[in-house]
Every structure is written in C-alpha cells, then in structure tokens.
C-alpha positions in Angstrom: -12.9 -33.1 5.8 -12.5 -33.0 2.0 -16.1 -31.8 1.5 -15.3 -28.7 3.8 -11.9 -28.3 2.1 -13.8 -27.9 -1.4 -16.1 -25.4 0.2 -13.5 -23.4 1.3 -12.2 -23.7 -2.4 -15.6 -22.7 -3.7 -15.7 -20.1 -1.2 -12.5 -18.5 -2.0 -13.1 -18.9 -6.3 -16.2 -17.1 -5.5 -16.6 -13.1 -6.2 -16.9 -12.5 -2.0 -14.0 -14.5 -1.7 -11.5 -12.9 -4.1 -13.0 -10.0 -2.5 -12.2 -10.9 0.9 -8.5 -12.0 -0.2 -8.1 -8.6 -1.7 -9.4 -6.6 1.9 -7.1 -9.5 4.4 -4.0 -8.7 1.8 -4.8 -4.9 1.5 -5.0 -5.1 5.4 -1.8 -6.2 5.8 -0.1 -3.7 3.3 -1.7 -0.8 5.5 -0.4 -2.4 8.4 3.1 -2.6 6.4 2.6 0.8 5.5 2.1 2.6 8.5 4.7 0.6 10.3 7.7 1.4 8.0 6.5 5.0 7.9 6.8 4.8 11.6 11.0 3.7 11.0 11.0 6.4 8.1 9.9 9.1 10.7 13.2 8.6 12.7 15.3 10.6 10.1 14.0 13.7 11.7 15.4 12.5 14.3 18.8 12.6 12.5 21.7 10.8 10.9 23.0 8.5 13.3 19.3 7.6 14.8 18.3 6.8 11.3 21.4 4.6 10.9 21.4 3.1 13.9 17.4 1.7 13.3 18.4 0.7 10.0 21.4 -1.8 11.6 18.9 -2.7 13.8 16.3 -3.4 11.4 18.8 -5.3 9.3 19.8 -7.3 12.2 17.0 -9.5 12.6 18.5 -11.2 9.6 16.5 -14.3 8.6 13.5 -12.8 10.5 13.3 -10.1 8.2 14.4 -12.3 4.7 11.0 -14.5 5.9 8.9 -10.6 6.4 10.4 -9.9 2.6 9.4 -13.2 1.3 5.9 -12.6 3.0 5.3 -9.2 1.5 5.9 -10.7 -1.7 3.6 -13.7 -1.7 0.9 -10.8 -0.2 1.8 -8.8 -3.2 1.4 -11.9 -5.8 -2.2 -12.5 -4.4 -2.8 -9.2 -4.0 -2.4 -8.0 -7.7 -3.5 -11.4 -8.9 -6.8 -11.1 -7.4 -7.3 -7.3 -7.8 -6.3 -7.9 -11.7 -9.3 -10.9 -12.1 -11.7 -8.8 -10.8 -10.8 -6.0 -12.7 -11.5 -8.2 -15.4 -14.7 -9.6 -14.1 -15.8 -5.9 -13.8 -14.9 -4.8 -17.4 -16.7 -8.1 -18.7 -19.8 -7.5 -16.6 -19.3 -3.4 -17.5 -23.0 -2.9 -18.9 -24.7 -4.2 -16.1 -22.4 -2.8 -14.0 -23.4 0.9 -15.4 -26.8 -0.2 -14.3 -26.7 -1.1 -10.9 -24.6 1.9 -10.7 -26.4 4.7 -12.0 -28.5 5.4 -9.0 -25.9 3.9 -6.4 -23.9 6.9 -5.6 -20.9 7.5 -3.2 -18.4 7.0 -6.5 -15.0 8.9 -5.5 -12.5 9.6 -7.4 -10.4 6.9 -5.1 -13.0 4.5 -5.6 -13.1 4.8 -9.8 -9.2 4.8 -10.3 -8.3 1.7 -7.8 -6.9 -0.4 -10.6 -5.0 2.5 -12.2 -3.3 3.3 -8.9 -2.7 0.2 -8.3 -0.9 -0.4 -11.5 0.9 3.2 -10.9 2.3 1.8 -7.1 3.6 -1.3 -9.0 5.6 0.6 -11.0 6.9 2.8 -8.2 7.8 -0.1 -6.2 10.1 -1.2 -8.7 12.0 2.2 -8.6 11.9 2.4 -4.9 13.5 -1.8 -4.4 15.7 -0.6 -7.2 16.8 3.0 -5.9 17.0 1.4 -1.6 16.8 -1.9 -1.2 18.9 -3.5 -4.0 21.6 -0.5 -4.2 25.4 -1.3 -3.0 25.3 -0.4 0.8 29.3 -1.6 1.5 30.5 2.2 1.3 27.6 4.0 2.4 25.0 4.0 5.1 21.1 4.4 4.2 20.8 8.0 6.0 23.6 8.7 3.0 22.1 6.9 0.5 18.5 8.7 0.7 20.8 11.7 1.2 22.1 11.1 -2.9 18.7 9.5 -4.1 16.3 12.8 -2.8 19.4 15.1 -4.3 17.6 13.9 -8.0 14.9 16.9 -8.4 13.5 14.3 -11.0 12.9 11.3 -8.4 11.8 13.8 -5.7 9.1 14.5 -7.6 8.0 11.3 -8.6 8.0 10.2 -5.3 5.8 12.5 -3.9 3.6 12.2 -7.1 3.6 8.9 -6.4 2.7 9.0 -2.4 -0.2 11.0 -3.8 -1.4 7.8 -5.9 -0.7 5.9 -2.9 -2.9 8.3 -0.8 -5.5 8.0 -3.3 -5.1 4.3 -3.0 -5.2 4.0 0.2 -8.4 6.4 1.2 -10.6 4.1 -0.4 -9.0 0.7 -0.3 -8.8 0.5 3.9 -12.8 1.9 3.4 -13.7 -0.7 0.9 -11.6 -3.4 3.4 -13.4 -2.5 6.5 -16.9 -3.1 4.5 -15.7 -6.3 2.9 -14.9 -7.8 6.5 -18.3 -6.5 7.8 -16.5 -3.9 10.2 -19.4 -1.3 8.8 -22.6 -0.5 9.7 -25.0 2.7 9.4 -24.1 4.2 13.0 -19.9 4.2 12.4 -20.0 4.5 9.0 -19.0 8.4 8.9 -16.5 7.7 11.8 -14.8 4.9 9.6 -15.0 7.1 6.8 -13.0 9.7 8.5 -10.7 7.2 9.2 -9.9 5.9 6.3 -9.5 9.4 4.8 -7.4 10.1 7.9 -5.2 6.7 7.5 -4.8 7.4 4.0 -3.0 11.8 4.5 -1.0 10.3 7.2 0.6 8.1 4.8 1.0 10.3 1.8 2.1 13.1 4.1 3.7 11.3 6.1 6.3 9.8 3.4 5.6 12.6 0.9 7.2 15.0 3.8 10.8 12.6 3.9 12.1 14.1 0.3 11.3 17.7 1.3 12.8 17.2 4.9 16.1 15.6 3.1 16.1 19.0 0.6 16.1 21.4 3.2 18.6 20.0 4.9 20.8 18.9 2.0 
C-alpha cells in the first residue's frame, strides 16, 4: 500500500500528472461554467423568475457553502498547477522553440493560456466583489445586476472579459479532452468543433446578460 501511495505521488509530481490535474480541474470549471450560465439565462425570463432561482439556489444553504468551498480548492490547484508549468515551460523555452517550429496547430488560444488565465483571475475578483459579497438585505439580485450593468465602464469589461474567457475556454476544454486521451485522428475535427462551440456559447452566452439588462434598463 505505501509503495503504490508513492507512485501515485510520483505520478502526480510528474509533467503528465500536473497535466492531468490541470484538464480534471479545468473539467470541472467548464462544467461550473456552463451550469451557472444555464441559471444566468433565466433573467430573460424576467424579474421575479430570476429572483425566485436565486432564493432557490440560495436555499440549499450548507449544500452550496460546501459547492463554494469546492470551487475554491479547484481554483487553488488549478492556478497552482497552471502557474508551475508555466514556469517549467519558460525554463525549458529554447528547447521548447525547437520541438515547436515544425509542430503546428499554434492558436492564438493556445499561445495566451497563461495570460488569460491571469486576466479571469482578476475578473473574478471584481465579479465575487460586485455579486456575491455585495449587501443583499435591501435588494434582490435581479436589482442588483440591474445597478451593476447600469456602469457603462463595468459593462464593458465584462464582456471584454467573457471574450478572454472564450478565448480561454476554446482551447483549454481541447487541450483537456487530449490530456485524458478522449482524442484520436477520426473525432479530432468533431471535438474540435466542439470545443470552439463550448467555448461562443459561454462568451455569448454571458457576454449577451449586460446588453439584455441595457436594453431593458
């Protein structure tokens, strides 16, 4: 048992391993993604729908304090990991250059990774700072993006900023797919149209909310 709990140690330390963290924890953040997309599609559906799945959502209580605390610790390992390879990478850049030059299939998406990454971290701050950690005793949420979206200024760094996380996302669920050996020669431009489709539904999808909220404002 302890000689297969240091493999699993020496498999994880490893540069597949940290890889394979980063695609099981960007997994789950697409999941995360598309799922609260899904609630943040219901203010079309108006103010007191929007209201009512936000008491619901709040009602689960200690369900969703343990989701919160989840998202977090996926978060930690997330950028942990994404940060030491970043640094493996840089290290390693001239050989990198190397086995690149006649590799192909760079995107833009694929060569900016870290600096979107780093951009997203920053917007989450604003968002948890602007939604989730506001006073909410005197006003409901539908209200509450109601005054946030009224700022031109933070309407248009949060669709900047669902661009980034577009951009993100179009390679990231590609490069997660590969990792966990979901790709193969035969599905590979399928998958790729996936991804690419995964990633406009999420920066449409939430880049569409602050416009939505303007026109109706």
């Amino acid at each position: 048992m302890h000689w297969k709990s240091n493999r699993f140690i020496l498999i994880l330390s490893s540069s597949i391993g940290k890889k394979s963290i980063m695609a099981v924890t960007g997994l789950g953040f697409c999941v995360f993604l598309i799922s609260h997309l899904a609630g943040n599609l219901i203010i079309y559906a108006g103010k007191d729908s929007f209201n009512s799945y936000a008491e619901r959502l709040h009602s689960l209580g200690s369900l969703l304090i343990l989701a919160e605390i989840g998202l977090f610790c996926l978060g930690i390992v997330h950028i942990s990991t994404g940060v030491y390879l970043f640094y493996q990478n840089f290290r390693a850049r001239p050989e990198r250059y190397k086995k690149k030059k006649n590799a192909g299939g760079r995107t833009i998406s694929s060569s900016t990774m870290p600096y979107t990454g780093f951009l997203i971290l920053i917007f989450i701050v604003f968002h948890l700072m602007d939604f989730h950690f506001v006073e909410k005793a005197d006003s409901s949420i539908y209200q509450i993006v109601l005054e946030t979206f009224s700022n031109p200024g933070y309407t248009i760094f949060y669709i900047l900023s669902m661009v980034v996380v577009a951009t993100h996302v179009d390679h990231g669920f590609w490069s997660l797919l590969h990792t966990l050996g979901i790709t193969n020669l035969e599905c590979m431009p399928v998958l790729r149209v996936i991804s690419s489709a995964i990633s406009l539904f999420v920066g449409i999808g939430f880049g569409s909310l602050p416009v939505f909220i303007t026109l109706i404002s």
